[in-house]
C-alpha positions as protocol buffer text, in pm:
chain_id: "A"
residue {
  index: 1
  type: UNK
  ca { x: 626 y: -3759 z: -4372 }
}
residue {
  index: 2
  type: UNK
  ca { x: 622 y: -3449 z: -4126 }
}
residue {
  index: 3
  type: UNK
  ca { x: 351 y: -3373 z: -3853 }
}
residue {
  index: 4
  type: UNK
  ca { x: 259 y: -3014 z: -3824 }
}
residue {
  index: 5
  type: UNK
  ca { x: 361 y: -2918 z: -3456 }
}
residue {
  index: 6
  type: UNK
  ca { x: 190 y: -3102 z: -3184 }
}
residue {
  index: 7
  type: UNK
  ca { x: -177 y: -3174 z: -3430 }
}
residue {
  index: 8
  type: UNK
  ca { x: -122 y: -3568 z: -3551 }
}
residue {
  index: 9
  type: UNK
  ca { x: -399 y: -3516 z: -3764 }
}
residue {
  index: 10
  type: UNK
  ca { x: -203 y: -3238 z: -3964 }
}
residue {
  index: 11
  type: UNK
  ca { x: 78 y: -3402 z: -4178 }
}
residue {
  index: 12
  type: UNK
  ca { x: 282 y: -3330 z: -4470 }
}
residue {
  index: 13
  type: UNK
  ca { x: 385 y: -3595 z: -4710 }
}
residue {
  index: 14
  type: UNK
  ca { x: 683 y: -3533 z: -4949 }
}
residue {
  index: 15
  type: UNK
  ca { x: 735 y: -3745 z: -5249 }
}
residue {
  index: 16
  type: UNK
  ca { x: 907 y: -3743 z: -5573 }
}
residue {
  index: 17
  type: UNK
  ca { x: 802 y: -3843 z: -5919 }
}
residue {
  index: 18
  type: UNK
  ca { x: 913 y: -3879 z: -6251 }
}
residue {
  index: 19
  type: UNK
  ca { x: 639 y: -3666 z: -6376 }
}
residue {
  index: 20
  type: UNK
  ca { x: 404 y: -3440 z: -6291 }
}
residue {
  index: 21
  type: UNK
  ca { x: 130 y: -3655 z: -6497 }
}
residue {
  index: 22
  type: UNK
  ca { x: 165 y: -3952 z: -6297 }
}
residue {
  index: 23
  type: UNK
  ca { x: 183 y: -3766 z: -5952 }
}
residue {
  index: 24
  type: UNK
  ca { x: -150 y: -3620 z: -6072 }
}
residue {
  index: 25
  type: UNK
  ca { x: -267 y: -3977 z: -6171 }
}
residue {
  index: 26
  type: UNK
  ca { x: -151 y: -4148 z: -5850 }
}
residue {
  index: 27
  type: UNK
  ca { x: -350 y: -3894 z: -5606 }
}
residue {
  index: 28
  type: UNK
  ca { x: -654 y: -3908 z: -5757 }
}
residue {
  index: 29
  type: UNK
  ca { x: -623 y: -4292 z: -5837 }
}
residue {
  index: 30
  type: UNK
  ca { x: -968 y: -4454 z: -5613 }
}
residue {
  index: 31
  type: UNK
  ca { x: -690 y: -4684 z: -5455 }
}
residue {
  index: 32
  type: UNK
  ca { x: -513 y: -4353 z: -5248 }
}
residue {
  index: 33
  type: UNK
  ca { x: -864 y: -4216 z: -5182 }
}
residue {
  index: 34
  type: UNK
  ca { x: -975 y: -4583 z: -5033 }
}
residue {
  index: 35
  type: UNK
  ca { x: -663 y: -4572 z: -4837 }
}
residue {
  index: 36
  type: UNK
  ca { x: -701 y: -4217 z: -4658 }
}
residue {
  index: 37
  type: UNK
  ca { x: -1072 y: -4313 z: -4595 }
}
residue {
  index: 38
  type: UNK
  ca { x: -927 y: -4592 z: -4422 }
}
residue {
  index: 39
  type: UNK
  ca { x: -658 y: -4416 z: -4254 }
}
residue {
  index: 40
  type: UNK
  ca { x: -982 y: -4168 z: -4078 }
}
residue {
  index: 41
  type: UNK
  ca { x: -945 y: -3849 z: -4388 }
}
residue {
  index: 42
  type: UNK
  ca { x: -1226 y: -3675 z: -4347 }
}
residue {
  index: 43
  type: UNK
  ca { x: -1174 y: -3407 z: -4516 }
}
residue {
  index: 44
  type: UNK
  ca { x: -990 y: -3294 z: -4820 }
}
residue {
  index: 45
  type: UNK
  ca { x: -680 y: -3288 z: -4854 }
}
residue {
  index: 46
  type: UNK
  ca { x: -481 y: -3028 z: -5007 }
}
residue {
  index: 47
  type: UNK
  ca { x: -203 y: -3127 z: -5214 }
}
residue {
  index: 48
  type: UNK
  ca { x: 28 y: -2918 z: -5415 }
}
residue {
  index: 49
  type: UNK
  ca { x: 273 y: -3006 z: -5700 }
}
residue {
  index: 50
  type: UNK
  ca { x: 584 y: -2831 z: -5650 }
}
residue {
  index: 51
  type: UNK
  ca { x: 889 y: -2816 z: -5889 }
}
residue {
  index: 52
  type: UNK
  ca { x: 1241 y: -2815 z: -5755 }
}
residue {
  index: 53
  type: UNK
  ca { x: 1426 y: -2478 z: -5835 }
}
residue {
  index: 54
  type: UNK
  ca { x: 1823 y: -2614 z: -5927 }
}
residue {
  index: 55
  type: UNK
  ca { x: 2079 y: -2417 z: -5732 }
}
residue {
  index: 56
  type: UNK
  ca { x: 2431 y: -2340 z: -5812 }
}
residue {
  index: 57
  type: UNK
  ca { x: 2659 y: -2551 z: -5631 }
}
């Protein structure tokens, strides 16, 4: 988890998953909305799925 410079209320969460489906699955689950009502989200978020480009070496 990363803030983004000095505004707490902008943050960056990083996380890995097996795949993409369940990612998908687990941010739009009503448990993870529940929990960033309760954390004070009041707006929404915007998430991105990203795939890891492999590098030589």
């Amino acid at each position: 988890m990363f803030r983004y410079g000095d505004d707490a209320g902008q943050v960056i969460v990083l996380a890995e998953w097996d795949t993409i489906e369940r990612a998908r699955s687990y941010v739009n689950s009503p448990e993870v909305k529940e929990a960033m009502r309760e954390a004070g989200v009041t707006e929404k978020p915007e998430i991105y799925f990203l795939d890891e480009i492999p590098t030589d070496g």
